[in-house]
N, C-alpha and C positions, 0 to 999 in steps of 0.2 A: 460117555453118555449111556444109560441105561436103557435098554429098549424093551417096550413094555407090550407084550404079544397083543396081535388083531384083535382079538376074539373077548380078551379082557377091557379092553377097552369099551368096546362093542356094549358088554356086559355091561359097563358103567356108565353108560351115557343111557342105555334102556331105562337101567335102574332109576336115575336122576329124571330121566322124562317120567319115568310112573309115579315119583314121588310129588314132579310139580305139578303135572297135569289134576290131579283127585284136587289137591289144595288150590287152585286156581276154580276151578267150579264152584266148588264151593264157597269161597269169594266171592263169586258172581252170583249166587243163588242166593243167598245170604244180603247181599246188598240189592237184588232186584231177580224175578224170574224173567227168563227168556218172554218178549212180547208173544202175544196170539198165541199162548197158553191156554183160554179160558174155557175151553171146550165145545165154545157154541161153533156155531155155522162152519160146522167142517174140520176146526184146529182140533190141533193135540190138548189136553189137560195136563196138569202137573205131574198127572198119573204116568206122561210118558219116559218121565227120571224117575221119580219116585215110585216104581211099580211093585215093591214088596207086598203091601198089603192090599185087601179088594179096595173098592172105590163104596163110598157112603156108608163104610163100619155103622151100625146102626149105635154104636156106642158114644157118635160123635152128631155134631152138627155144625150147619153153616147156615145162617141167616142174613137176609139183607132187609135194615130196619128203615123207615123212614119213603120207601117207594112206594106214591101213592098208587091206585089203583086206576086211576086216571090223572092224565097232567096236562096242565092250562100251560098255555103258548108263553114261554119266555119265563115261565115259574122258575124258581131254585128251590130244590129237596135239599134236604140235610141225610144223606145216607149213613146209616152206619152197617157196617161187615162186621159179623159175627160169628169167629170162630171159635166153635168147646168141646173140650173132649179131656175125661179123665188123664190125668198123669201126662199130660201132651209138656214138653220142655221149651218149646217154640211154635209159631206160627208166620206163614207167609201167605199174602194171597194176588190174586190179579181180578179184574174186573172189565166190563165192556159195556156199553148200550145203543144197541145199531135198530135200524129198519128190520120190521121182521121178512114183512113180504113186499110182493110188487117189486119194479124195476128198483129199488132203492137198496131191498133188502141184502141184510149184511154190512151197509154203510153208515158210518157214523150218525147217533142222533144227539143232538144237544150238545151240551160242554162239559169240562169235569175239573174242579177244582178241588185241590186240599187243603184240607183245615185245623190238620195238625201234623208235628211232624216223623209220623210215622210212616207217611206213605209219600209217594211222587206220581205222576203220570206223565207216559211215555208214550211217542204215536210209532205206528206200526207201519208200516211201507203203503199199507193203502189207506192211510189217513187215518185207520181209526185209532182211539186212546183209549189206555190200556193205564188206568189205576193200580198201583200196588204197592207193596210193602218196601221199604227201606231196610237199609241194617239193623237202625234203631229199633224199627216197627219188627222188629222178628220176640221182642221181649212180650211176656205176656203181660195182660193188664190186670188180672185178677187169677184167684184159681183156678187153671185149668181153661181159661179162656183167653184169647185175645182179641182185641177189637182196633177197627181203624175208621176213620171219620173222613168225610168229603162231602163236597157239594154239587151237586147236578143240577145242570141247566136247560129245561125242555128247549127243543125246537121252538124259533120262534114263530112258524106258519103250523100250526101240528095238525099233519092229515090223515099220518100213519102210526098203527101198531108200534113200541116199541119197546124190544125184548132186552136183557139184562141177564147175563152171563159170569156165572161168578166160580173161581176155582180156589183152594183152599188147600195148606198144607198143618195138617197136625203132626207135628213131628218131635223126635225124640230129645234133640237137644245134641246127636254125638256129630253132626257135621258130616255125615252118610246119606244116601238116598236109600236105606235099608231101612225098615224099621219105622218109616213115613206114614202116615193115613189122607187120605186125598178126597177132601169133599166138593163135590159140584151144585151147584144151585141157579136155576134163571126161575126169571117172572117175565109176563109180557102183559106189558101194559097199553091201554088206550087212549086215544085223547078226548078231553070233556066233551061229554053231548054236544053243550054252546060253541065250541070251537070248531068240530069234524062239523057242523051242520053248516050247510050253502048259506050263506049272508043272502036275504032279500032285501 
């Protein structure tokens, strides 16, 4: 039997966890970002893997289209997330919409459904759900942009402000966290006059 010293061994089993470990993240980031990513109320942003580059390169943007300005009690929006950015090779994003203030705030508001398949949503240890990209959804949908589709469901009693927290990855396409661009975006919205107003 050949015996094959401590220390090479040692060597080889490091070597093999450094190799699966980078490919295993990326797998996972790839097919979904870690939940309560989205920067609002407290959490980390994408930016906290992705930290080569600043946060909101002015080169790039992130929009969220279709959130009215106010929203009626038990309505459905057609949201779409819009990520662009010159020469980007992929995109990922995550998404939230909680209670802004008051005892409430931070907590889930309305529902979230998707509409195609490029995204899933995921709930997060304290209830709220957390929209984002799939593996499919990391391909881009035009030049230099990518965009993902869903629907949102107001609260069906709406008494509170509700904010919308959006984080975003412009990335390079090498399957690294180097070389990334990380856009954040919220809107906070209100509920219609007729609705927030006491019933006489």
């Amino acid at each position: 039997m050949v015996r094959v010293p401590f220390v090479a061994v040692l060597a080889g089993s490091l070597l093999a966890l450094a190799t699966v470990a980078p490919v295993a993240a990326r797998i996972a980031y790839s097919d979904r970002p870690p939940v309560a990513h989205t920067g609002g109320f407290g959490e980390p942003s994408c930016h906290a893997c992705h930290f080569d580059e600043r946060l909101n390169d002015p080169r790039g943007s992130l929009s969220l289209g279709g959130v009215p300005e106010r929203y009626d009690p038990g309505e459905s929006y057609r949201i779409i997330v819009t990520l662009s950015r010159r020469g980007m090779g992929a995109g990922g994003f995550q998404l939230a919409a909680r209670y802004t203030d008051g005892s409430a705030a931070g907590r889930q508001a309305g529902s979230f459904r998707v509409t195609d398949d490029r995204a899933a949503v995921s709930e997060g240890k304290t209830g709220v759900l957390y929209p984002h990209h799939v593996e499919a959804g990391t391909s881009l949908t035009g030049r230099d942009t990518a965009t993902w589709t869903l629907e949102w469901t107001a609260p069906a009693e709406p008494s509170l402000p509700v904010t919308f927290h959006a984080a975003a990855n412009a990335a390079n396409g090498d399957d690294s966290e180097f070389g990334d661009f990380i856009y954040l975006h919220s809107k906070t919205i209100r509920p219609a006059a007729s609705a927030s107003s006491p019933k006489r």
